[in-house]
C-alpha positions as CSV (number, residue, x, y, z in Angstrom):
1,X,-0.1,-6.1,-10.1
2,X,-2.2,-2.9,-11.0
3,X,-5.0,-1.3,-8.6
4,X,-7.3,0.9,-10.3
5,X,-8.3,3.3,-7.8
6,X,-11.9,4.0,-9.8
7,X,-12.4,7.6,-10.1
8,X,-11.6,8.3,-6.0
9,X,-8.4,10.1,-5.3
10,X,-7.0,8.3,-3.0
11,X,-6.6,5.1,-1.0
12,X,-4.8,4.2,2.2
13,X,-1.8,2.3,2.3
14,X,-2.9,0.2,5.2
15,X,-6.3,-0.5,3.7
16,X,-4.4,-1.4,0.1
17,X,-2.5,-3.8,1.5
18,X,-5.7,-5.6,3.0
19,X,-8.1,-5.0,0.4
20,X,-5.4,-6.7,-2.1
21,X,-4.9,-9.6,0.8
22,X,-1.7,-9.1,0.7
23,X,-2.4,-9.5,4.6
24,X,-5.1,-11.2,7.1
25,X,-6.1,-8.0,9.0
26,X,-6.0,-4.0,9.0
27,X,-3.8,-4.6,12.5
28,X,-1.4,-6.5,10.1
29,X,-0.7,-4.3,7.5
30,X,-0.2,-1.1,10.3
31,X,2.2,-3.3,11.6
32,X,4.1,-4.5,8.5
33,X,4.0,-0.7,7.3
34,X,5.2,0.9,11.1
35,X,8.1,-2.0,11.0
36,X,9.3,-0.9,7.7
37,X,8.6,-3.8,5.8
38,X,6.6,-1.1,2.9
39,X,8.2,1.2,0.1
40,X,6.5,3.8,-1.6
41,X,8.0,4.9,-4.9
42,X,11.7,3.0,-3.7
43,X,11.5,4.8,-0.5
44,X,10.3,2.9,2.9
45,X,7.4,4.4,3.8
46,X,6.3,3.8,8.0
47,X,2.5,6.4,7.7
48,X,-0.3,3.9,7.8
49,X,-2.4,6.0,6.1
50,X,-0.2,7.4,3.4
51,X,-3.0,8.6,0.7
52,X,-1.6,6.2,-2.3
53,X,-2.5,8.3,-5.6
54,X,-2.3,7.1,-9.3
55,X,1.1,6.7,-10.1
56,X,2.4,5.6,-6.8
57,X,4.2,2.0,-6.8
58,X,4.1,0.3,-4.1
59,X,7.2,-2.8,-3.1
60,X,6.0,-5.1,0.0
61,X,7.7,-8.4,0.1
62,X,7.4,-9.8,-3.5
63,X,4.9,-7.9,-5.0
64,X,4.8,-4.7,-6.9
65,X,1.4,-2.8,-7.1
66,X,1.1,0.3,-9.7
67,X,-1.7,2.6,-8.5
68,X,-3.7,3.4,-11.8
């Protein structure tokens, strides 16, 4: 899956994984992301508020998402 970040910069990890409802809450996704359960570009990344930046792929549970 892509997410086009629409001429901004940046967007939050925590509020990527929620605006994508990949989970039910913001609460959620911190938790998913502090737990470990999030990799950044093959790494796990455990910052809630990593800035994700076009590029950036993003592995939790089954999907993929390609920042564009």
């Amino acid at each position: 899956m892509e997410f086009e970040l629409n001429g901004k910069e940046f967007i939050e990890l925590n509020k990527l994984l929620k605006i994508l409802a990949l989970v039910e809450s913001g609460g959620q996704a911190n938790l998913f992301i502090t737990e470990g359960h999030v990799q950044v570009n093959g790494e796990v990344e455990t910052a809630k508020r990593k800035k994700m930046r076009a590029g950036n792929v993003i592995h939790f549970m089954e999907n993929e998402i390609t920042i564009k």
